[in-house]
C-alpha positions as CSV (number, residue, x, y, z in Angstrom):
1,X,0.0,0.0,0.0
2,X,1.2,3.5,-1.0
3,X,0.3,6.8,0.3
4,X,1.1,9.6,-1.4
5,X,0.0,13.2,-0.6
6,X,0.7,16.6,-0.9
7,X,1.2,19.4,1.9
8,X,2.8,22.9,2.5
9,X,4.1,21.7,6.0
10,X,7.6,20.6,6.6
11,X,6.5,18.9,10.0
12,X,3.7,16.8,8.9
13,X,5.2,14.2,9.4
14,X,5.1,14.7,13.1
15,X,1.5,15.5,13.6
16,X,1.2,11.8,13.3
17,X,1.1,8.9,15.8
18,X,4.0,7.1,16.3
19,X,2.8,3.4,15.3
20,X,1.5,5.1,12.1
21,X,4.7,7.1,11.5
22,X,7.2,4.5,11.7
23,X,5.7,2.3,8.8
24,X,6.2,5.0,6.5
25,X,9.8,5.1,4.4
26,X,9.2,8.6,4.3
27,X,10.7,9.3,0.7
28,X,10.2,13.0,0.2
29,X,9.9,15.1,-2.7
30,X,10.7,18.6,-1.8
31,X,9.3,21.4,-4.7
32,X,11.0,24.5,-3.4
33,X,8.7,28.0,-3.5
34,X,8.7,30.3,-6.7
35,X,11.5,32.4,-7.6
36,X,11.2,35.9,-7.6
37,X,12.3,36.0,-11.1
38,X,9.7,33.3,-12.0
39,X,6.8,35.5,-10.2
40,X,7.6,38.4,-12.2
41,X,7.4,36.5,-15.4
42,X,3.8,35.2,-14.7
43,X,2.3,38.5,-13.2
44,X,2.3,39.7,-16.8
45,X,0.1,36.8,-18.1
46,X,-2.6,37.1,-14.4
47,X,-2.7,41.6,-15.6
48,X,-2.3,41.5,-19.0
49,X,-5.1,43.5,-20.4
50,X,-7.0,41.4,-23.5
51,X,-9.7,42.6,-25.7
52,X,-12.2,39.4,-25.5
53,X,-13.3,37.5,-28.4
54,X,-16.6,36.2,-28.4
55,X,-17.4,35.2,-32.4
56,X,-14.9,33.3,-34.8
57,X,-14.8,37.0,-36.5
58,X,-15.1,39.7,-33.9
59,X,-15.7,42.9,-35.2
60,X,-12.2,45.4,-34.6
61,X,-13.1,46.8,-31.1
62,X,-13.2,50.9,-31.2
63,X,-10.1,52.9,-31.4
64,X,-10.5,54.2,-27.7
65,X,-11.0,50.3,-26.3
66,X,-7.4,49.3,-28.4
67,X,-5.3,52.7,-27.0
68,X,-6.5,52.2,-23.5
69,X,-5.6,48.7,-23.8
70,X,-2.2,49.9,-24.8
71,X,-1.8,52.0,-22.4
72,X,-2.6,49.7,-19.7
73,X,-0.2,47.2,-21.3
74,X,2.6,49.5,-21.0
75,X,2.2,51.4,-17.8
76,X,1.7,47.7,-16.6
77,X,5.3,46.7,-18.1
78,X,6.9,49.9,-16.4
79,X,4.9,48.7,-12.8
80,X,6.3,45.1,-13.0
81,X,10.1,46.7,-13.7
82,X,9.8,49.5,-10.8
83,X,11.8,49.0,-7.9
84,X,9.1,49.3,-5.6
85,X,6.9,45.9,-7.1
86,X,10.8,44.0,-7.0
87,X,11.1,44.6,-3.9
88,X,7.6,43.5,-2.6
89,X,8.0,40.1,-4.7
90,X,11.4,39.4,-3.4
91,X,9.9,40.0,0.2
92,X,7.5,38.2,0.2
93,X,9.3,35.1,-2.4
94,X,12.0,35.0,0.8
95,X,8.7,34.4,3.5
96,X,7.8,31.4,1.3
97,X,4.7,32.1,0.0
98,X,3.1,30.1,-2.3
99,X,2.1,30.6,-6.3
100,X,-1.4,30.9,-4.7
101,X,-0.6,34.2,-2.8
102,X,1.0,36.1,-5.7
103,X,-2.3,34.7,-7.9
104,X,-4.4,36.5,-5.0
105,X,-2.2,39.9,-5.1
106,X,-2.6,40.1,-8.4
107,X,-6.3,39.8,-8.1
108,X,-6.2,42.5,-5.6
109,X,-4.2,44.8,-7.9
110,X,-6.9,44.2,-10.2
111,X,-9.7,44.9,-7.7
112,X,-8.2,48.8,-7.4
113,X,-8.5,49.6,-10.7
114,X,-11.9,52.0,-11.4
115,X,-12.8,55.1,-13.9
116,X,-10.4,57.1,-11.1
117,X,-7.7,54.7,-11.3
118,X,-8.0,53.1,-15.0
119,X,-3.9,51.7,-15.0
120,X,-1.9,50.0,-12.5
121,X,1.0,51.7,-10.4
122,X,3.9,50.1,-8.0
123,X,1.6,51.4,-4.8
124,X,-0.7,48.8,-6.0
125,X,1.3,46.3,-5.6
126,X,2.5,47.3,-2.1
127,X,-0.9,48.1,-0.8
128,X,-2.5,44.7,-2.3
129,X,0.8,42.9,-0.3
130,X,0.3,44.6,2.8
131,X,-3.8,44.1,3.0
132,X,-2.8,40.4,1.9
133,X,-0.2,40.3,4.8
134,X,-2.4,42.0,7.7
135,X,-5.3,39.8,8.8
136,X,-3.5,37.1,9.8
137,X,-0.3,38.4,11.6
138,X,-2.0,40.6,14.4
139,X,-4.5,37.4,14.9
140,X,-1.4,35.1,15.6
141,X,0.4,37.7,17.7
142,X,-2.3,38.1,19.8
143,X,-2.5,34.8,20.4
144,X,1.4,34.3,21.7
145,X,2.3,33.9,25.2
146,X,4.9,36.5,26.5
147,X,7.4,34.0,25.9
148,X,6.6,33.4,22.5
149,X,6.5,37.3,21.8
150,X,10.0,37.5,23.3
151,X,11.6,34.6,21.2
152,X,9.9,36.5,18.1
153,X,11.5,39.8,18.9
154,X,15.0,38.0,19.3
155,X,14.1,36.5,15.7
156,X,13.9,40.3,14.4
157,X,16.7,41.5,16.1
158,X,19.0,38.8,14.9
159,X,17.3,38.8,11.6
160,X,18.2,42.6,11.5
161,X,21.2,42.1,13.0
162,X,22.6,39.6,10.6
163,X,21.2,41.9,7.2
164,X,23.3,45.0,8.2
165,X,26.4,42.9,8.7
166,X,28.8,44.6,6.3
167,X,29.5,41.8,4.2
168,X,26.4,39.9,5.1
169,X,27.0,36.9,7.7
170,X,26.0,34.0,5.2
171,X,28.4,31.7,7.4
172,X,26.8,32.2,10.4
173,X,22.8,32.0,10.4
174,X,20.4,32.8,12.7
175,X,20.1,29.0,15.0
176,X,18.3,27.7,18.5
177,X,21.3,28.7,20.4
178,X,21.8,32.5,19.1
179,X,18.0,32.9,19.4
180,X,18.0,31.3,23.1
181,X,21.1,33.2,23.7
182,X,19.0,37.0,22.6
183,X,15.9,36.0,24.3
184,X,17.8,35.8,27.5
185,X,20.6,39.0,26.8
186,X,16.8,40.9,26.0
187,X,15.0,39.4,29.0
188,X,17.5,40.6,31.2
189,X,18.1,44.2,30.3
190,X,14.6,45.0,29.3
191,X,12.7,46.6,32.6
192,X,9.1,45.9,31.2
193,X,10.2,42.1,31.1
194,X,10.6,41.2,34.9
195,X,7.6,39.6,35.3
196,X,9.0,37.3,32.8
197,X,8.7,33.5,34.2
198,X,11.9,31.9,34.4
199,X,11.0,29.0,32.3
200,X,12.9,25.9,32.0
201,X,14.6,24.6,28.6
202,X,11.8,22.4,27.9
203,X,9.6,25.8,28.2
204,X,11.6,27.6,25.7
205,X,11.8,24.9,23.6
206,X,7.8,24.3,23.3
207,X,7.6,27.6,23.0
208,X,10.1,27.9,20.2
209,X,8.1,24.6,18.2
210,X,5.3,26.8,18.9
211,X,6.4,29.6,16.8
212,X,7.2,26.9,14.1
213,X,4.2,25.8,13.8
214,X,2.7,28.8,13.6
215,X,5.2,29.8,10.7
216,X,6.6,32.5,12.4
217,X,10.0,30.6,12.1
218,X,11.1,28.3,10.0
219,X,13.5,25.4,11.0
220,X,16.1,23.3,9.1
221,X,15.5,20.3,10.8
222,X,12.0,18.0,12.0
223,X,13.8,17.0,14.8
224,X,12.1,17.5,18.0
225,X,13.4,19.1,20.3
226,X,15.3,21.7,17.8
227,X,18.7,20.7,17.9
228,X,20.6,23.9,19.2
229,X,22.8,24.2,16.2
230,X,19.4,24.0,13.7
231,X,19.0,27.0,11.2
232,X,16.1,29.4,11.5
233,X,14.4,31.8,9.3
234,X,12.0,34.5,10.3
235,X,8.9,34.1,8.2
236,X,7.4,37.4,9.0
237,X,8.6,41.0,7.5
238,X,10.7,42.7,10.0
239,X,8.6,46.4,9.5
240,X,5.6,44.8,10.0
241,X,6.3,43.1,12.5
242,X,7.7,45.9,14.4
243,X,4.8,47.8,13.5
244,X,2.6,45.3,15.3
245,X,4.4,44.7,18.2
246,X,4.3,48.3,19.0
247,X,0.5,47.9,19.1
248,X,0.6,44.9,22.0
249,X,0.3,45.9,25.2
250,X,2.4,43.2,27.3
251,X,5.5,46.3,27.0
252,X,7.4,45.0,25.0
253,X,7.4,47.4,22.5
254,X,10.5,49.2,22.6
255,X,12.1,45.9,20.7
C-alpha cells in the first residue's frame, strides 16, 4: 500500500502517531517555493489586459478600447520593472509564500482599478501585499504567550542584525542557540520584562516549536526538540512586524 500526498508543511510528518509514522519510508519530494524572477514573469500573463473574443470574427473593437488597452499594457510593463513591485515580490518570495498568494495579489491589484484609477502603479502592488499580509499576523500575535512574543523579537533582532552585517553573515545564520542566547541577553536588560517567568529549557523549547508551527519561524530540521545548532528563518517582515508589536500591550514594544 502506498500513500502519497501533498502538503505545504515541513512537520507533517510529526502530527502523526507514532505506530502510524514508523511504517512510512518517508521518501520526500521537496518542490522549493517560486523564484522571484519566475513571479515576475507570470504577473504579466494574471494583468495582462486582452480585448475578449466572443465570435470566430469579432468585429475590430473601437479605437479608444485598443489605446487604453495599450496603455494599460505598457504602464503595466513599467509597474512590473519598478523597484518598488521588485522589492515586494522578493519579500515576500523569501517568506515562502506560495504561487497561490502572488495569484491573490494580483487579483487585488486588479480589484483597485476604477474610472479614477484606470492603470496600475507600484503602490498597487504594495498596498495589495500589505492588506494580503495583515489579517492574519496581528491574529497570531495576539495569540502568543509572552514568551513566544520574546523569542519573536530576538528573531527580528538577529534577523536585522545579521542583514546589516557589512559583508552579510552568510556563514553564520540565525540558530536555536543564538535565538535562546537573545531571548535571554533581551530578557534581562529590558525593565518591562521582569515579570518574565523563568521558564525551564523544555519551556523555551515548546515555545520555540510553537512559533514553528505557527510559521513564524522556520526550522532546518523536524527533529524535535530543535537541535541547538538548527537553522532558522523568520517568516514574517521585520517592519511589519515591528509595527505590530508596538500595538501589543504586554510592554514589549521598545524591541
Amino acid at each position: 500500500i502506498a500513500l502519497l500526498a501533498i502538503t505545504t508543511h515541513l512537520q507533517v510528518m510529526d502530527q502523526m502517531e507514532k505506530r502510524v509514522r514508523s511504517r512510512f519510508e518517508h521518501h520526500h519530494l521537496y518542490f522549493p517555493p517560486p523564484q522571484p524572477h519566475h513571479i515576475l514573469q507570470a504577473l504579466p500573463h494574471l494583468l495582462h489586459l486582452h480585448l475578449p473574443s466572443t465570435s470566430p470574427c469579432p468585429p475590430s473593437p473601437p479605437p479608444a478600447a485598443l489605446a487604453y488597452r495599450t496603455e494599460y499594457n505598457r504602464r503595466l510593463h513599467a509597474a512590473l520593472n519598478d523597484e518598488q513591485v521588485v522589492g515586494v515580490v522578493s519579500r515576500n518570495a523569501d517568506l515562502g509564500r506560495p504561487m497561490a498568494w502572488f495569484r491573490s495579489l494580483a487579483l487585488l491589484v486588479a480589484a483597485r482599478l476604477s474610472p479614477a484609477h484606470p492603470f496600475v502603479t507600484p503602490d498597487d502592488f504594495t498596498a495589495a501585499a500589505a492588506a494580503l499580509a495583515a489579517p492574519a499576523l496581528p491574529r497570531l500575535l495576539n495569540g502568543l504567550s509572552i514568551a513566544e512574543l520574546v523569542l519573536l523579537i530576538a528573531a527580528k533582532r538577529l534577523h536585522l542584525q545579521l542583514a546589516a552585517a557589512a559583508p552579510p553573515v552568510a556563514h553564520s545564520p540565525l540558530t536555536v542557540s543564538r535565538l535562546l542566547a537573545e531571548y535571554a541577553a533581551f530578557a534581562a536588560h529590558n525593565s518591562n520584562l521582569h515579570q518574565l517567568p523563568r521558564l525551564s529549557k523544555h519551556a523555551l523549547a515548546n515555545a520555540l516549536e510553537r512559533l514553528v508551527h505557527l510559521h513564524l519561524l522556520a526550522a532546518a530540521s523536524d527533529a524535535r526538540p530543535l537541535p541547538h545548532t538548527t537553522p532558522l528563518s523568520l517568516l514574517v517582515d521585520s517592519a511589519a512586524l515591528e509595527e505590530l508589536l508596538r500595538e501589543q500591550t504586554v510592554g514589549v514594544a521598545s524591541a
